[in-house]
C-alpha positions in Angstrom: 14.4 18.4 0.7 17.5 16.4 2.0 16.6 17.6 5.5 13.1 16.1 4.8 14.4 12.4 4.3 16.5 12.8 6.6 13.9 13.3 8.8 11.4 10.3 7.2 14.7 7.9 7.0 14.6 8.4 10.8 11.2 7.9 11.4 10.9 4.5 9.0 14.0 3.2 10.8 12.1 3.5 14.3 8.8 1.9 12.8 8.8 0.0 9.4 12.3 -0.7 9.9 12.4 -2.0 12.9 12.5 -5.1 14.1 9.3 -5.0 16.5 7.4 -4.4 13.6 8.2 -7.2 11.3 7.6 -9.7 14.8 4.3 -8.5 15.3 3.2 -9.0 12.1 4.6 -12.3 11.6 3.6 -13.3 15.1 -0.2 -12.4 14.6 -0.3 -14.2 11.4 2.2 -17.2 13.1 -0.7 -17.3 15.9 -4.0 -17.2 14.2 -2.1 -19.8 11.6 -1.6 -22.4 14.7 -5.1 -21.6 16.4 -6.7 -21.9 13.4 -4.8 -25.0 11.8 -3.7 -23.5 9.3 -6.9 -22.3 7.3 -4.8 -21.6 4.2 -4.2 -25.0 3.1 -7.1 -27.2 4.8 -9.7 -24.4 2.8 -7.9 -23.6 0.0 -9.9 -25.5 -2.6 -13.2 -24.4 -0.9 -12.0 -20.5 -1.4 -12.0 -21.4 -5.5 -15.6 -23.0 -5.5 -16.6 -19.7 -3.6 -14.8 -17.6 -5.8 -16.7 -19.2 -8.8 -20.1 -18.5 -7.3 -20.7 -22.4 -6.4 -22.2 -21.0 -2.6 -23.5 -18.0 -3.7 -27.6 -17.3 -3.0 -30.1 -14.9 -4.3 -30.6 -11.9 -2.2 -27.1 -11.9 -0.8 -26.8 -8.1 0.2 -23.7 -6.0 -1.0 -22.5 -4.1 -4.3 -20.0 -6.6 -5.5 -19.7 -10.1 -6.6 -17.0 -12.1 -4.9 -15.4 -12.1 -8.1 -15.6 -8.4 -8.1 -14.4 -8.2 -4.8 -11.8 -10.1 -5.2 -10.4 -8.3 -8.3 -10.8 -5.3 -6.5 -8.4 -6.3 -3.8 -6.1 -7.4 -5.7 -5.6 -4.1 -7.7 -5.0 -2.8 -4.7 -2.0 -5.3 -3.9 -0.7 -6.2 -7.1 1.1 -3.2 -8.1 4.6 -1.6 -7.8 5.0 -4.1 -5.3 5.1 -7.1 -7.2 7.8 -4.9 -9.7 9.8 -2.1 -8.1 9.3 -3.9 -4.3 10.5 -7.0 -5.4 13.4 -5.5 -7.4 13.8 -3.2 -4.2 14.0 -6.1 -1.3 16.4 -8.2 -3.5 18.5 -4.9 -4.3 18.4 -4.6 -0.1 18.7 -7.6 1.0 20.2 -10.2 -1.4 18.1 -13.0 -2.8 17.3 -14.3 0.9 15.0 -11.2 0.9 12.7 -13.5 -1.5 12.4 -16.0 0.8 11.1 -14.1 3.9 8.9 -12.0 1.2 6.9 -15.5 0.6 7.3 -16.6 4.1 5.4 -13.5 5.3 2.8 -14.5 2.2 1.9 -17.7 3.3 1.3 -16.7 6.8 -0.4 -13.5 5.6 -2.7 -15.8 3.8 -4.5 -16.6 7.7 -4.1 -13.0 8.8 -5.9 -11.8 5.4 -8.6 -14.7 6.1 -9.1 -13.2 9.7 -9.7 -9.9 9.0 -11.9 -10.1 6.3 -13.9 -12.5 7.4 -14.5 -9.8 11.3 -15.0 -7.4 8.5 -18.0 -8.6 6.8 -19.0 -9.8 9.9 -19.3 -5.9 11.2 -20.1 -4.2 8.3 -22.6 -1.3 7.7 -24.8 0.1 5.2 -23.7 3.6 4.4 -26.9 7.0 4.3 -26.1 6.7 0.4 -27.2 2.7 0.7 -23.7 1.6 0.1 -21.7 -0.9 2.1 -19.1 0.4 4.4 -16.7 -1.7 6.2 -12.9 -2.3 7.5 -10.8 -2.8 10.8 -12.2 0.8 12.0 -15.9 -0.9 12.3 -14.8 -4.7 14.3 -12.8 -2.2 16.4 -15.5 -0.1 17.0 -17.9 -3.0 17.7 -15.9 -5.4 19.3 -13.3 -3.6 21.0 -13.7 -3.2 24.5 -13.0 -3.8 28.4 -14.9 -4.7 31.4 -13.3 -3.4 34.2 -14.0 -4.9 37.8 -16.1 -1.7 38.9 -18.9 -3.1 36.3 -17.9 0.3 33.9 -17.1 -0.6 30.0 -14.0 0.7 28.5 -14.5 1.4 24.9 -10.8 2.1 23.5 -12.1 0.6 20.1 -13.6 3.5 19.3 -10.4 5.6 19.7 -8.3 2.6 17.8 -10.4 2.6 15.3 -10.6 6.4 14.4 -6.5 6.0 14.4 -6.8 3.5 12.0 -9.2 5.5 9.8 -6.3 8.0 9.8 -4.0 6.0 9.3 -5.9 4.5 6.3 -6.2 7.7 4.7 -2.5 8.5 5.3 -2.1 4.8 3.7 -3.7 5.2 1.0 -0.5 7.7 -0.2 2.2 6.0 0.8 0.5 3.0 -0.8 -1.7 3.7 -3.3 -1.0 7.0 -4.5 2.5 8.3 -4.2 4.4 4.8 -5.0 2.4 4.3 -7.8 2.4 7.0 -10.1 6.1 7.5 -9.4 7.0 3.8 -10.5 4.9 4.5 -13.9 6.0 7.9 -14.5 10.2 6.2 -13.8 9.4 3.3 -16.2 7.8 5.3 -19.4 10.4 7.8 -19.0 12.9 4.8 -19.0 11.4 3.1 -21.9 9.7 5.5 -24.1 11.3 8.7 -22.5 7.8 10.4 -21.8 8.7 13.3 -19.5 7.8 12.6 -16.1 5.3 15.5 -16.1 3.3 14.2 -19.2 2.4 11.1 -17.2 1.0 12.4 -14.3 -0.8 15.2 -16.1 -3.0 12.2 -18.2 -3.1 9.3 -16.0 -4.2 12.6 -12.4 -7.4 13.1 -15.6 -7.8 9.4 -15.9 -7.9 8.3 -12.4 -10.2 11.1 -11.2 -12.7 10.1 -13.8 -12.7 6.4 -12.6 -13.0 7.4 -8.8 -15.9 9.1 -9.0 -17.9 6.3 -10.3 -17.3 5.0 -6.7 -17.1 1.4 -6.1 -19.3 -0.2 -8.3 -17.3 1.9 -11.8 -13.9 0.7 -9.6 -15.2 -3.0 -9.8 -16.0 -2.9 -13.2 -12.4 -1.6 -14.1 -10.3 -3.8 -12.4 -12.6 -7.1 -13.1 -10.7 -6.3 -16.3 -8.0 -4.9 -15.6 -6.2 -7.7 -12.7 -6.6 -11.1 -15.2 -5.1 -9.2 -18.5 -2.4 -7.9 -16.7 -1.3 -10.7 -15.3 -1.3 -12.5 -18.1 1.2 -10.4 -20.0 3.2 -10.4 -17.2 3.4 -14.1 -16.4 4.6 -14.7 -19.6 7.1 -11.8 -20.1 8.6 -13.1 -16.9 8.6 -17.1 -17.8 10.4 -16.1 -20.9 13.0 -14.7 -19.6 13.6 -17.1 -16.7 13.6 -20.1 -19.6 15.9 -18.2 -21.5 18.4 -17.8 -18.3 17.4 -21.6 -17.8 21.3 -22.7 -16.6 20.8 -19.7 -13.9 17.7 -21.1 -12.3 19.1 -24.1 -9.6 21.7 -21.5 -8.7 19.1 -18.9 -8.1 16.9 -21.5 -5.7 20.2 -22.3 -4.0 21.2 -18.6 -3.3 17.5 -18.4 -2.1 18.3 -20.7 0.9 21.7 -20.6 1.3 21.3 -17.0 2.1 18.7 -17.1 4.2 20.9 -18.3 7.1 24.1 -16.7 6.2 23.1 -13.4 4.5 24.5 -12.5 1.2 28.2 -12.1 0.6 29.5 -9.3 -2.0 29.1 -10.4 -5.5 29.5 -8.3 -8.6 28.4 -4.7 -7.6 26.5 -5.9 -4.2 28.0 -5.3 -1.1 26.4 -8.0 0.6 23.6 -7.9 3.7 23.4 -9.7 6.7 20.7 -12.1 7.7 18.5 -9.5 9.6 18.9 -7.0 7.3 17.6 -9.2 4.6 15.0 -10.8 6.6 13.7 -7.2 7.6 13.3 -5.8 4.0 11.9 -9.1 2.9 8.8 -8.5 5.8 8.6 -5.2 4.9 8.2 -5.7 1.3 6.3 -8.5 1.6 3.8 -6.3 3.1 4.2 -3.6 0.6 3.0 -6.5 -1.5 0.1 -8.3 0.1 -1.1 -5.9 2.6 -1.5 -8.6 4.7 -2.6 -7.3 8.2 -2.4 -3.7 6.4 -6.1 -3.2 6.9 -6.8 -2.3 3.5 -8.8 -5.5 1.6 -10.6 -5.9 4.4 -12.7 -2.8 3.1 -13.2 -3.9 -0.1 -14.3 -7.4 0.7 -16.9 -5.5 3.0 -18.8 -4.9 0.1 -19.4 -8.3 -1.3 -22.7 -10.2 -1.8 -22.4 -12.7 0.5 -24.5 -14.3 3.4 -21.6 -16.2 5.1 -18.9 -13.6 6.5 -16.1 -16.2 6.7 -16.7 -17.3 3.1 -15.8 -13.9 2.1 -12.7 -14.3 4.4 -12.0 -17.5 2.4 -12.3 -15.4 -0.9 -9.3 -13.1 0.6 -7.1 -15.9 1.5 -6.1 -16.2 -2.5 -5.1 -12.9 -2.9 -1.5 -13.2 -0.8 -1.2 -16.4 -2.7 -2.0 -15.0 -6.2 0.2 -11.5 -5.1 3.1 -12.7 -3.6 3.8 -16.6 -3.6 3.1 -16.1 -7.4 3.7 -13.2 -9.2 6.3 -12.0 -6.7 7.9 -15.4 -7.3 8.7 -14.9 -11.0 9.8 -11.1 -10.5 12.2 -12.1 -8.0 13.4 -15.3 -10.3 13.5 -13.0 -13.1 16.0 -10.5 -11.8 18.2 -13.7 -9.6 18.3 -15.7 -13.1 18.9 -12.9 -15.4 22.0 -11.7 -12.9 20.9 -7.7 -12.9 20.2 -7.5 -9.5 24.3 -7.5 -9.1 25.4 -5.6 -12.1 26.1 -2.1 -12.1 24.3 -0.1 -14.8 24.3 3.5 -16.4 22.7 5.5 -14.2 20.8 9.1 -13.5 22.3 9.6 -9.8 19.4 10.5 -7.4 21.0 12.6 -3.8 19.2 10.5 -1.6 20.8 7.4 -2.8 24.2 9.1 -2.7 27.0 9.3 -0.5 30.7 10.6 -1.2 33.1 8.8 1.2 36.3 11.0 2.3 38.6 8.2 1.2 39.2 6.4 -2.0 38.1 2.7 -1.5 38.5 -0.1 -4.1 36.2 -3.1 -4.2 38.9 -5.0 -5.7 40.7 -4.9 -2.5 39.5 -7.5 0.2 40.4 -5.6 3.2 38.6 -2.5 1.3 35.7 -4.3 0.2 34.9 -5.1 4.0 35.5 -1.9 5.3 32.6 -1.3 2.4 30.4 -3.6 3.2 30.4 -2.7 6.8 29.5 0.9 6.2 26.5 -0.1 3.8 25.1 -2.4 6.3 25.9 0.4 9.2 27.7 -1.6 11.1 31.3 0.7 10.7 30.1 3.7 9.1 32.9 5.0 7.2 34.2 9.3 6.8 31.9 11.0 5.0 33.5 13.8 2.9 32.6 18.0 3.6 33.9 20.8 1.9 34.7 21.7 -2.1 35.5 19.3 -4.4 37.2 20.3 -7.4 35.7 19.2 -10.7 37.5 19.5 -14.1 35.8 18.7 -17.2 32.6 17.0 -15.4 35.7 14.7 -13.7 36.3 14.8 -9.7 40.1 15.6 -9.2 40.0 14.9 -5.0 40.5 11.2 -4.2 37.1 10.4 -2.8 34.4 7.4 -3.3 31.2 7.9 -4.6 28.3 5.4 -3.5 25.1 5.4 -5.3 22.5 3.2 -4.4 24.7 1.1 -2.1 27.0 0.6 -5.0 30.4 2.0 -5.6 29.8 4.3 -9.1 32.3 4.0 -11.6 32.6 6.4 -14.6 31.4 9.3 -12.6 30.7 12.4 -14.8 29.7 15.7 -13.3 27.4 18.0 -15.7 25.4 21.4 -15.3 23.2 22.6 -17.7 24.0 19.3 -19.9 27.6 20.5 -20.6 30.2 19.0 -18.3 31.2 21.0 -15.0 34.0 22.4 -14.0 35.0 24.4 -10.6 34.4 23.7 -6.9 31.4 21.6 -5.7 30.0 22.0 -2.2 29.4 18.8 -0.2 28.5 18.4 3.0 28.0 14.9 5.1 28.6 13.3 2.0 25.6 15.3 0.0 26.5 17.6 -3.3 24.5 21.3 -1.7 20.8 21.4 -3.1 21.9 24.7 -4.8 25.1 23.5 -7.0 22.2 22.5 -9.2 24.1 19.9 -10.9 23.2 16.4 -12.5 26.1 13.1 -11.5 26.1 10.7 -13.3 27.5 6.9 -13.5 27.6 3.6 -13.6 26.1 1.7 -10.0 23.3 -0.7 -9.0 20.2 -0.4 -9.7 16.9 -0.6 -8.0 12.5 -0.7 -8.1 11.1 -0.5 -11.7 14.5 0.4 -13.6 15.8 -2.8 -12.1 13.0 -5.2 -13.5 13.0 -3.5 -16.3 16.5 -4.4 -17.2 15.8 -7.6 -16.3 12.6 -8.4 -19.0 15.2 -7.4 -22.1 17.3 -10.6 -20.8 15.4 -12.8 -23.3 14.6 -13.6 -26.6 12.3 -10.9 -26.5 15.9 -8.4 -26.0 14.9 -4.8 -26.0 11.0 -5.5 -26.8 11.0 -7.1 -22.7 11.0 -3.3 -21.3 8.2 -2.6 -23.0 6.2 -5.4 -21.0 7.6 -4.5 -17.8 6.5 -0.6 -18.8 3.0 -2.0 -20.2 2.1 -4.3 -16.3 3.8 -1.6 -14.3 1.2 1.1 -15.7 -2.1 -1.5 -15.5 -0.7 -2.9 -11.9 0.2 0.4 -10.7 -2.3 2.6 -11.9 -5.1 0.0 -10.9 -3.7 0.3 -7.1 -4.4 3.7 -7.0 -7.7 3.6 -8.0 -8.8 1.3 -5.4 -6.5 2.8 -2.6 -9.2 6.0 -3.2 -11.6 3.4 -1.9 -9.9 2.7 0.6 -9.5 6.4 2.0 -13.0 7.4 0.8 -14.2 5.1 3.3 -11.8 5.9 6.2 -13.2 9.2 5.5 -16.3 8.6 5.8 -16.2 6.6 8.9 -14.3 10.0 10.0 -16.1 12.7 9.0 -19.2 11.5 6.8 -19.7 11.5 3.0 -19.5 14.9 2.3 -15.8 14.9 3.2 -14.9 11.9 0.1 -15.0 14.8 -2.7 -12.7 17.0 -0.7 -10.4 13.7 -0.3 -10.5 12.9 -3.8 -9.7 16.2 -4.6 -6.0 16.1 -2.8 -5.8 12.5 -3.5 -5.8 13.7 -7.1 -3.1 16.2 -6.7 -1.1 14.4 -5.0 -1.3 11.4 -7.4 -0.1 14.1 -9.6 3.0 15.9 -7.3 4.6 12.1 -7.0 5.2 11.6 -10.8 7.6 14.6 -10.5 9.5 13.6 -6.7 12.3 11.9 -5.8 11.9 7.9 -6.5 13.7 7.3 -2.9 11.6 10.0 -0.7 8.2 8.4 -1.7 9.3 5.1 -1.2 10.8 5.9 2.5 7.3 7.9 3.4 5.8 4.6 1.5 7.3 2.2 4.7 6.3 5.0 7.4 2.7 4.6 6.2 2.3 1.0 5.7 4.1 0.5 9.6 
């Protein structure tokens, strides 16, 4: 399993985590935002009239309201995103990760506007009667090359059948596997519901709202988005109001970091400016799917006669997703301080490394040589060989950091009774077969962190339970729209009779991800999403 993320870390690092990635998607939202005057604020009010069914016309052909449509999209954004991403880019790259997370909103407003609007434009009626749309059929349609020998090259169609794989690749890494995971992390956090419990009942409930097809999907989530939400916004304003003397600090870390990354503080270890700017892209994404592909084929379906007022309908949703709710997660975790205190912690091996050296981050020369490793700019020793353990307490003079943390109060147990004898390590990993459980105080990060974060009011330990409440409607309403999402790519791929087979493993798998490792979905999560 180790030799698997290795394997994915390398892979997101040359895609998602790159820095061509997080240009290109900027720059196409950057360019369509200039050529089209920016859209998102001269047509901002006109997208609410439309929303409310002011333009609407009898006879408009499609399955959904905009409403609907809307609603539907969303579900598919507003999920672990707006809880375990935020807590995520902030735990990678310091509260200047925030900024570039709403920054890549507001210009993913225009590139959400653009590629609904090509996709209603293109859309299809389905052999079952049903709408089909998306990127796959504009690429199809539109993509093409006139060559000076008078011949037509037609490379949309193969763009477009990538895409369709992509999509139902996508709809994994985002909607599935990311989803289910978070839940399954946060009930067993809050209410300590084994892991396996959750996936078992919400696998039952999600296949019996996915084969309803869309029009059962828009029904749920016409519910589900605006109740949600609700409990949410407050849970967060309450806590940021009672942190109130934390806020103007918060706002200036936002944009003083932004321009000289963050320094160590409390149990972070700092991040530079491109670091931070990175994760903040790439999470922003995660977020609003902005440019992803994905809303596009929901809004598809929508009773409309105008394609561009459906694009107009999408432009809200990066606003509603990220500029707001993503806001008051991420002021939620800066004013309550969690996102730079080191809690008790259930140590997870991909998140761990055990430096050959013992390192104090009291020390200043120390705490640099730190800070360099984490950000991989001076990659310190890792430690290989056997470490003796007495009484569930390492003897060799080593450092252990967990979740780009140093841990503290490190105990070693097997079989719930502290461990004692020689532990195999190797490049800084305990051996998959020692079969033992660390344990320790370090950072925190995704649900666990926001989580923390929603007891920090007057609400004290009640909070989690909010946090646990929105995490399961947010996350569990993603997934069922990502099955859309595929169902359609599938379609496009290999007709209808291939959605049951589709729903079938996306089922399965829904269930497999409440049981994996929090740090291996989440790096297959990027690879997908790039």
């Amino acid at each position: 399993m180790q030799q698997f993320s290795d394997v994915l870390t390398l892979i997101d690092s040359v895609i998602g985590g790159s820095q061509w990635f997080v240009f290109l998607l900027l720059g196409t939202g950057l360019f369509f935002t200039l050529y089209l005057v920016f859209p998102q604020i001269r047509y901002f009010k006109y997208a609410l009239k439309i929303v409310r069914g002011k333009f609407d016309r009898e006879g408009d052909e499609g399955d959904t309201s905009h409403f609907q449509a809307l609603t539907t999209a969303l579900s598919g954004t507003v999920g672990t995103g707006n809880i375990a991403g935020v807590a995520l880019a902030l735990h990678l790259g310091g509260p200047a990760a925030l900024f570039w997370m709403l920054m890549t909103a507001v210009i993913g407003m225009t590139t959400k506007f653009v590629e609904v609007t090509l996709s209603h434009k293109y859309r299809e009626k389905a052999p079952d009667g049903s709408i089909a749309g998306g990127p796959m059929y504009y690429m199809k349609k539109r993509l093409h090359l006139k060559l000076p020998s008078g011949r037509t090259l037609h490379f949309g169609k193969w763009l477009a059948a990538i895409f369709a794989v992509a999509t139902v690749f996508s709809s994994f890494g985002t909607g599935s596997l990311p989803q289910i995971n978070s839940i399954a992390n946060s009930l067993f956090e809050t209410f300590t519901i084994p892991h396996i419990y959750t996936g078992v009942i919400l696998s039952v409930l999600l296949a019996f709202v996915i084969v309803g097809g869309i029009k059962r999907i828009a029904k749920v989530t016409q519910t589900l988005v605006p109740v949600m939400a609700l409990i949410y916004f407050i849970g967060a304003l309450l806590v940021i109001v009672y942190n109130y003397e934390n806020i103007w600090p918060s706002i200036m870390a936002i944009g003083h970091d932004v321009f000289k990354g963050t320094a160590a503080t409390g149990g972070f270890l700092g991040a530079s400016v491109a670091f931070a700017f990175n994760r903040g892209v790439n999470r922003g994404l995660f977020s609003n799917e902005a440019g992803q592909g994905s809303a596009p084929i929901a809004h598809a379906a929508a009773r409309a006669h105008e394609p561009v007022s459906e694009g107009l309908v999408a432009l809200l949703e990066p606003f509603i997703d990220t500029i707001i709710i993503c806001s008051l997660t991420g002021m939620t975790l800066l004013a309550s301080g969690v996102w730079q205190e080191k809690h008790d912690n259930l140590f997870q091996t991909t998140d761990l490394e055990i430096l050959a050296h013992s390192y104090s981050e009291s020390d200043p020369d120390q705490q640099s040589q730190l800070a360099g490793h984490i950000k991989g700019t001076a990659p310190l020793p890792l430690f290989s060989g056997s470490m003796e353990v007495v009484e569930g307490q390492i003897i060799e003079s080593v450092t252990l950091l967990h979740a780009r943390s140093v841990a503290e109060d490190v105990v070693i147990n097997r079989r719930d009774q502290p461990f004692s004898g020689q532990l195999e390590v190797r490049q800084g990993k305990p051996l998959a077969n020692a079969n033992v459980q660390i344990s320790g105080k370090s950072l925190v990060h995704s649900a666990p962190l926001t989580t923390i974060a929603f007891s920090r009011s007057w609400l004290g330990e009640w909070g989690k339970y909010i946090v646990a409440i929105g995490l399961l409607l947010f996350a569990f309403s993603t997934a069922i729209s990502w099955s859309y999402y595929g169902g359609r790519a599938m379609v496009y791929l290999f007709g209808l009779k291939s959605v049951v087979y589709y729903k079938m493993v996306y089922v399965i798998g829904f269930f497999l991800a409440a049981i994996v490792d929090t740090s291996l979905i989440w790096i297959f999560s990027g690879i997908t999403i790039a």
